[in-house]
C-alpha positions as CSV (number, residue, x, y, z in Angstrom):
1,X,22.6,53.5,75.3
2,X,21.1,50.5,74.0
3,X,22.8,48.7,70.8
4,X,20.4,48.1,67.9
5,X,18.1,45.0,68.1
6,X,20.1,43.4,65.5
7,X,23.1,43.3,67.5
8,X,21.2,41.9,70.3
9,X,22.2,38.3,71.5
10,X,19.4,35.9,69.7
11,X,18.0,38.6,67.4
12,X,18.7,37.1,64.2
13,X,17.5,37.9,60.3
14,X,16.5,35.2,58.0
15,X,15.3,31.8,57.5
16,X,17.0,28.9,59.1
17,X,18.7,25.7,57.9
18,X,15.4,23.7,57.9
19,X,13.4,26.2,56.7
20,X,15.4,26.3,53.9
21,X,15.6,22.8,53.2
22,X,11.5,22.8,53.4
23,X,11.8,25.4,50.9
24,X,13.8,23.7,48.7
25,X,11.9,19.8,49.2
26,X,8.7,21.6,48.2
27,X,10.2,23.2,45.2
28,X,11.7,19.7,44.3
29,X,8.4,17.9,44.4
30,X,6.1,20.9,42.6
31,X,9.2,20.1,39.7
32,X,8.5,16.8,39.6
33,X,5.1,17.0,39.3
34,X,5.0,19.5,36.9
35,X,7.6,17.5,34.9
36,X,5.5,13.7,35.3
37,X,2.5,16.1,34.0
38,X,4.3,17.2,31.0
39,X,6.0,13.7,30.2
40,X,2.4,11.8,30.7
41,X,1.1,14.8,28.1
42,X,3.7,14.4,25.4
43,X,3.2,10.8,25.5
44,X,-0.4,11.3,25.5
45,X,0.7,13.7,22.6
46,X,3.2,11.4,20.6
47,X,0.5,8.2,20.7
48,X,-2.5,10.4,19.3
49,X,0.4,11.7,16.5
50,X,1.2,7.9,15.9
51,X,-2.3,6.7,15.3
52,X,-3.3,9.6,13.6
53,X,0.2,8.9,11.1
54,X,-1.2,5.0,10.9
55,X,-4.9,6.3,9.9
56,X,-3.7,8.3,7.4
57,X,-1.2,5.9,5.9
58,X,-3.9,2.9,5.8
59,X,-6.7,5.4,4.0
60,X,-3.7,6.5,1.8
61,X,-2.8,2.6,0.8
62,X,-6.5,2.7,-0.5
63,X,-6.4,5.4,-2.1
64,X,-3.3,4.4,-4.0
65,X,-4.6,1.3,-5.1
66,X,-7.7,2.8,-6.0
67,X,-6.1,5.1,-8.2
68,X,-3.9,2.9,-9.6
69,X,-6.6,0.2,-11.0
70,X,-9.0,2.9,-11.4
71,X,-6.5,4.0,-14.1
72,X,-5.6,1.0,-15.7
73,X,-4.9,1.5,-19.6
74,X,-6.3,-1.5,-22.5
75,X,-2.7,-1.9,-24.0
76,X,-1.0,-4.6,-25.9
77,X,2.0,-7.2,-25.6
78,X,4.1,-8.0,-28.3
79,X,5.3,-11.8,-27.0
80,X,7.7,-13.6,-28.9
81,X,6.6,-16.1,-30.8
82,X,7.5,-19.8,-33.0
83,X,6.8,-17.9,-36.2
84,X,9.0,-18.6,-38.8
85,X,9.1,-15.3,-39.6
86,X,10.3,-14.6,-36.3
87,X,7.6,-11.8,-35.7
88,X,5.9,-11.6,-31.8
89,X,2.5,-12.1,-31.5
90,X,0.4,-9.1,-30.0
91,X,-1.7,-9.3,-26.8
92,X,-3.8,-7.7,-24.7
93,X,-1.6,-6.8,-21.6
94,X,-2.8,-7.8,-18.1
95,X,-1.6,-10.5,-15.8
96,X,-3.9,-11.8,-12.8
97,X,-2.6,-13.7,-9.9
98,X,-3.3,-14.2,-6.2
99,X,-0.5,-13.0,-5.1
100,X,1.0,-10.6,-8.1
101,X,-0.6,-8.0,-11.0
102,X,0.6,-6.5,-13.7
103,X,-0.9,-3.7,-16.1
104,X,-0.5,-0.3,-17.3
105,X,-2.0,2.6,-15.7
106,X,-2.4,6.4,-16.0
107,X,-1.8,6.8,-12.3
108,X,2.0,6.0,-10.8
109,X,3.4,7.1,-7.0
110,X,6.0,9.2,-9.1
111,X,3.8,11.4,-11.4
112,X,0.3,10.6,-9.6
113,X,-2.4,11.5,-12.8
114,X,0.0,13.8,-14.3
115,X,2.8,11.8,-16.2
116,X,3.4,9.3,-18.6
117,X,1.8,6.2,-18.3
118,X,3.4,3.5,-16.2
119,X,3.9,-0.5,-16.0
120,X,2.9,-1.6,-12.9
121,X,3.5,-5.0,-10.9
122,X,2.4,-5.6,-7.4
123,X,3.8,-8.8,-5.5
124,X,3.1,-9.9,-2.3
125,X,6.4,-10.7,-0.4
126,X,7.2,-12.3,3.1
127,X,8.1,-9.5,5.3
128,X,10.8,-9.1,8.3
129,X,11.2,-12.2,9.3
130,X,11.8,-10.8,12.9
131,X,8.2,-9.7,12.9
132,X,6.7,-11.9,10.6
133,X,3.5,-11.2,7.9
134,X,3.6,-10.2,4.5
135,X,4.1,-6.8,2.6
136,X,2.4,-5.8,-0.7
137,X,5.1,-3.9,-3.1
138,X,4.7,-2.3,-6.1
139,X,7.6,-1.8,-8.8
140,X,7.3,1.0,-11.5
141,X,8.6,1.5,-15.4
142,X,7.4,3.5,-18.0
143,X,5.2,2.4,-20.7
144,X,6.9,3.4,-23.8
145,X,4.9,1.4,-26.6
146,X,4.0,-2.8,-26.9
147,X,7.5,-3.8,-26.7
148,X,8.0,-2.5,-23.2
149,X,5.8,-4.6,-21.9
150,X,6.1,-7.5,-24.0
151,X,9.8,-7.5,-22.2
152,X,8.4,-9.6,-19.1
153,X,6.6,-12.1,-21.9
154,X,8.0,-15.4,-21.7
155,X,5.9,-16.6,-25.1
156,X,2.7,-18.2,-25.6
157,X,0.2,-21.4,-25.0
158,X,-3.0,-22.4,-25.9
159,X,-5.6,-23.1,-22.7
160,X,-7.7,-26.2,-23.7
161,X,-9.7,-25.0,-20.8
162,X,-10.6,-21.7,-22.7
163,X,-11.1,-23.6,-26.0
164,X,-7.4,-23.4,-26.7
165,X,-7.0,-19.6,-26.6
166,X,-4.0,-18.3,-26.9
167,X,-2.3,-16.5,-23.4
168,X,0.7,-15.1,-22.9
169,X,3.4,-16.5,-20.0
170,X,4.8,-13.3,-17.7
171,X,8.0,-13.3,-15.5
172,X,8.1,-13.6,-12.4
173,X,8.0,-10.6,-10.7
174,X,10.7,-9.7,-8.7
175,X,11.3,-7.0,-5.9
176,X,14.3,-5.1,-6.4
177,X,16.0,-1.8,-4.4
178,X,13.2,0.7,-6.4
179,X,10.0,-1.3,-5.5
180,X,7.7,0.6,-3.3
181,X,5.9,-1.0,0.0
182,X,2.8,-0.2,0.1
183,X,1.9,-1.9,2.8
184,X,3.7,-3.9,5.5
185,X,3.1,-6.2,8.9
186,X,-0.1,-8.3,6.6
187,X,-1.7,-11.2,8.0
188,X,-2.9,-11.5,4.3
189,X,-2.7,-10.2,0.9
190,X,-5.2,-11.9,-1.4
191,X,-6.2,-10.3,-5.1
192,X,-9.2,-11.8,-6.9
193,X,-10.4,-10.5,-10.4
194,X,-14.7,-10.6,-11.0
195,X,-15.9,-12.1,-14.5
196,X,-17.5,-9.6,-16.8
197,X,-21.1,-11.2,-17.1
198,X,-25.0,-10.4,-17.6
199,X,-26.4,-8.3,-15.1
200,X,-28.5,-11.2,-14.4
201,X,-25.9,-13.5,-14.0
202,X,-24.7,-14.0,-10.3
203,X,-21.1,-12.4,-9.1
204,X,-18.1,-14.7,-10.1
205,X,-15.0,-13.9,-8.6
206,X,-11.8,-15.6,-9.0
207,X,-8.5,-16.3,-7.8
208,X,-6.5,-16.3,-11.2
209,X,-7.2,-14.3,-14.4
210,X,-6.2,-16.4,-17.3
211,X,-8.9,-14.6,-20.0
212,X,-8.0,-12.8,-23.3
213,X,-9.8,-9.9,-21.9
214,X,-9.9,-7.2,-18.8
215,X,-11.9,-8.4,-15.6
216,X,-14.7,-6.2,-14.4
217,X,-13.3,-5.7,-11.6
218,X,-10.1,-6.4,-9.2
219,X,-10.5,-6.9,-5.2
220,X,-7.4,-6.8,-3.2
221,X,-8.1,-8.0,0.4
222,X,-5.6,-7.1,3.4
223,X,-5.6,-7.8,7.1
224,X,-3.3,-6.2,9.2
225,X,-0.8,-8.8,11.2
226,X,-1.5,-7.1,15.1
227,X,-5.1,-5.7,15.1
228,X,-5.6,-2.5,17.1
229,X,-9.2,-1.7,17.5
230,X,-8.0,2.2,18.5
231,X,-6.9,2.8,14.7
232,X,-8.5,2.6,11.7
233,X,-8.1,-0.9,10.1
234,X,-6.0,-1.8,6.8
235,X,-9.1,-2.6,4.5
236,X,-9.2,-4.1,1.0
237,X,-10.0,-2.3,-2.0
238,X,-13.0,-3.5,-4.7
239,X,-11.9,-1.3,-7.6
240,X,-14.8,-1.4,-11.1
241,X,-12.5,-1.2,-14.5
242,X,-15.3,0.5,-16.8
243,X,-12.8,-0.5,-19.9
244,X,-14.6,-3.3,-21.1
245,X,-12.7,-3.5,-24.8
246,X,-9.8,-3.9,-26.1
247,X,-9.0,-2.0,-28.9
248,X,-8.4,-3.6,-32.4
249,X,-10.3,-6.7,-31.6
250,X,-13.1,-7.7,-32.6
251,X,-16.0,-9.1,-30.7
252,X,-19.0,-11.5,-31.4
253,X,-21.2,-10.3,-28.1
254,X,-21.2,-7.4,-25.8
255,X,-20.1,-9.8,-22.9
256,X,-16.5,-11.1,-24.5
């Protein structure tokens, strides 16, 4: 009687040692590429989130500052004074300088449009000093009447170059653990204030506001420290103010 064929001498079942090892190299390498295919993906994935994050933030800065000027509120200063009486002298409330601002506005980062008004001063600040550039902050306070903002008043001159009209003299502004970066890594951060002339009359801007009155209109200018031309670039702002009086003063033209 013949034994079964498994029983035979040679007759074996199965897959050999190399055979198996072939098996298990091909699996190793269809892992590995499936694995190099989903790390080049995510990173494909994780750059396009990162750009698309910078976009939004840069068109977001904009839009801030847009909002903010946009909103800006004709308010008086009460500055102290040499009056023997003691009593400050009241203002109109707006500080222009290349590198700072300060005004009121209807429009904060806290409340957007839909809260109290707010003092607002932007400074522009040396950033990290491990990468360099400058950053544009903003702080916030609440406007609560002229004496709020007659706090940062230092007093008053008389500019002989304005036919000795009297100015007030802010604080410095100062960047404290609550001021807000609006932007960061700048190659620049200029601000320049238009004069509020004739139609006729050609554009004037300049560098420093030192006028009793509002500008007709603020320009921020920004340049980002690295340029990338795949994201969208960190552009300025020209912002009209349509509040061209202040009230309870009285004027002798419809261009002062």
């Amino acid at each position: 009687m013949n034994a079964p064929a498994r029983w035979r001498l040679g007759g074996r079942d199965g897959v050999t040692l190399i055979e198996l090892l072939i098996a298990i190299s091909l699996l190793s390498l269809l892992s590995v590429g499936m694995l190099m295919a989903l790390r080049v993906g995510l990173s494909a994935l994780d750059k396009a989130n990162s750009k698309l994050i910078a976009n939004r933030r840069a068109a977001s800065v904009q839009q801030i500052l847009a909002s903010q000027i946009a909103g800006l509120m004709p308010v008086f200063a009460d500055c102290p004074s040499n009056q023997p009486d003691g009593r400050p002298i009241r203002v109109p409330f707006f500080e222009g300088q290349p590198q700072a601002m300060r005004f009121v506005s209807t429009y904060s980062l806290q409340e957007a449009a839909r809260g109290y008004p707010r003092i607002l001063e932007f400074q522009t600040i040396p950033g990290d000093p491990s990468v360099g550039g400058f950053r544009l902050i903003v702080n916030e306070s609440l406007y609560s009447g002229p004496l709020s903002v007659g706090a940062s008043c230092l007093g008053l001159f008389a500019d002989p170059n304005l036919g000795n009209a009297v100015l007030p003299q802010y604080r410095p502004i100062e960047a404290g653990p609550n001021s807000f970066v609006l932007a960061d890594r700048l190659a620049f951060c200029r601000i320049s204030y238009k004069e509020r002339l004739p139609p006729q009359a050609p554009e004037s801007w300049l560098t420093e506001w030192r006028r009793p009155r509002l500008p007709a209109a603020v320009r921020v200018e920004m340049a980002p420290l690295v340029a990338d031309p795949s994201r969208a670039p960190l552009a300025g702002v020209t912002v009209p103010i349509y509040v061209s009086r202040m009230p309870n003063v009285r004027y002798t033209d419809s261009f002062n």
